[in-house]
N, C-alpha and C positions, 0 to 999 in steps of 0.2 A: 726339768726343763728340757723341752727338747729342741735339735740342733735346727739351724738354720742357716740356708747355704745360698750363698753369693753370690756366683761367676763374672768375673768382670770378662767384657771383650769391648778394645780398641775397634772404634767405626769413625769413617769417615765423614757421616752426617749423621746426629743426632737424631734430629727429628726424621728421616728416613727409615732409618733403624727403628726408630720408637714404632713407626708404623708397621714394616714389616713382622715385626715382632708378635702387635695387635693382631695381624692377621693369621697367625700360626696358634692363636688362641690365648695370649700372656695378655695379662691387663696391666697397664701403665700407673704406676703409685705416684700422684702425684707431690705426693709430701716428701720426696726422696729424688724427685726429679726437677731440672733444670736445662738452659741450655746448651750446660756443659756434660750431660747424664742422664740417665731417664733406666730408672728399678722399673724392670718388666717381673711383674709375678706371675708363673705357675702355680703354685698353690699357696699354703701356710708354711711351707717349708722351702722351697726356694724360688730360686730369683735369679736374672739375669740382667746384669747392668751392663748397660750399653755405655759405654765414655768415647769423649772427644780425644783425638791423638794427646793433643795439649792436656786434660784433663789426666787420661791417662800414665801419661809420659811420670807426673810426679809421685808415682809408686814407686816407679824403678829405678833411681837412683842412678848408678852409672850406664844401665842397662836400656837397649834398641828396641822398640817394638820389631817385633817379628813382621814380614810379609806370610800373613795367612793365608794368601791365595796359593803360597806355593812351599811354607814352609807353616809346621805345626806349631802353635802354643801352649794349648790343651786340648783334653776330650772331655768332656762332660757328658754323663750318662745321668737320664731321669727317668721312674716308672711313671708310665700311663698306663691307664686302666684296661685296654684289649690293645690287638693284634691293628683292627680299625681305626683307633686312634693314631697309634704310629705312623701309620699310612697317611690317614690325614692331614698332620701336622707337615710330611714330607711332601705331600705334593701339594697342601697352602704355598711351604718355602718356593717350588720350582712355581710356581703359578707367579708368584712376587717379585722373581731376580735372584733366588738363591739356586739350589740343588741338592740332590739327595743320591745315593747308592748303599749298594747292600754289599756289606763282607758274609761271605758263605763260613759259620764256626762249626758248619756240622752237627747245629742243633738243630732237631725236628720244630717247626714252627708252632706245633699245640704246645710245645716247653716253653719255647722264647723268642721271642722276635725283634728287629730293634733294624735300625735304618739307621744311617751319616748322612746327618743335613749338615749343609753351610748357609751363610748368611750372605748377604753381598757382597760382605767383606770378608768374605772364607773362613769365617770362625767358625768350627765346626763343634756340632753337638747331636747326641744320640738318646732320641726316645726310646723307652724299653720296654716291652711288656713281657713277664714272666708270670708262669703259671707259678700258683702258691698252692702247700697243700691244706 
């Protein structure tokens, strides 16, 4: 069996989110989605679930949602298939309300490439492309 990965990120509009989501190229599962949530898939292997603060909120227990515009929650790192793609996906996001920037790792860009998107709600996340041999 192989794995299958999640990521939740806290938004402030559901159905906003759902859309910008759409446009960075994820497709919205219906049968997983509501209007407290909405499963955006990338592929057969993960997903990104958008939730309502409220929605959210009841995972964590005693614990605050983060301000993700200025403080971190996670990172989430995904391959896509070229260097092209990356790029895509990050200037869909600024084209939509979100943003993108590059951390310089001092890898040559035929090895690996990968961009820091956020979302309009700062939840940030990193497409990757690496060369395979």
């Amino acid at each position: 069996m192989s794995t299958m990965v999640f990521t939740n990120y806290p938004v402030q509009d559901v159905q906003a989110s759902t859309e910008f989501y759409e446009k960075l190229g994820f497709t919205k599962v219906q049968e997983m989605s509501d209007e407290h949530a909405s499963s955006m898939k990338w592929d057969d292997s993960f997903c990104i679930m958008v939730l309502s603060h409220e929605f959210y909120s009841k995972f964590l227990k005693d614990k605050k949602i983060a301000d993700t515009k200025v403080q971190s929650g996670t990172l989430t790192a995904f391959l896509v298939e070229s260097p092209d793609a990356v790029r895509k996906i990050a200037e869909a996001a600024k084209a939509n309300g979100g943003d993108y920037f590059a951390v310089d790792m001092g890898i040559p860009e035929d090895q690996m490439f990968s961009l820091e998107v956020t979302d309009p709600d700062g939840n940030q996340f990193e497409p990757v492309w690496m060369k395979t041999p």
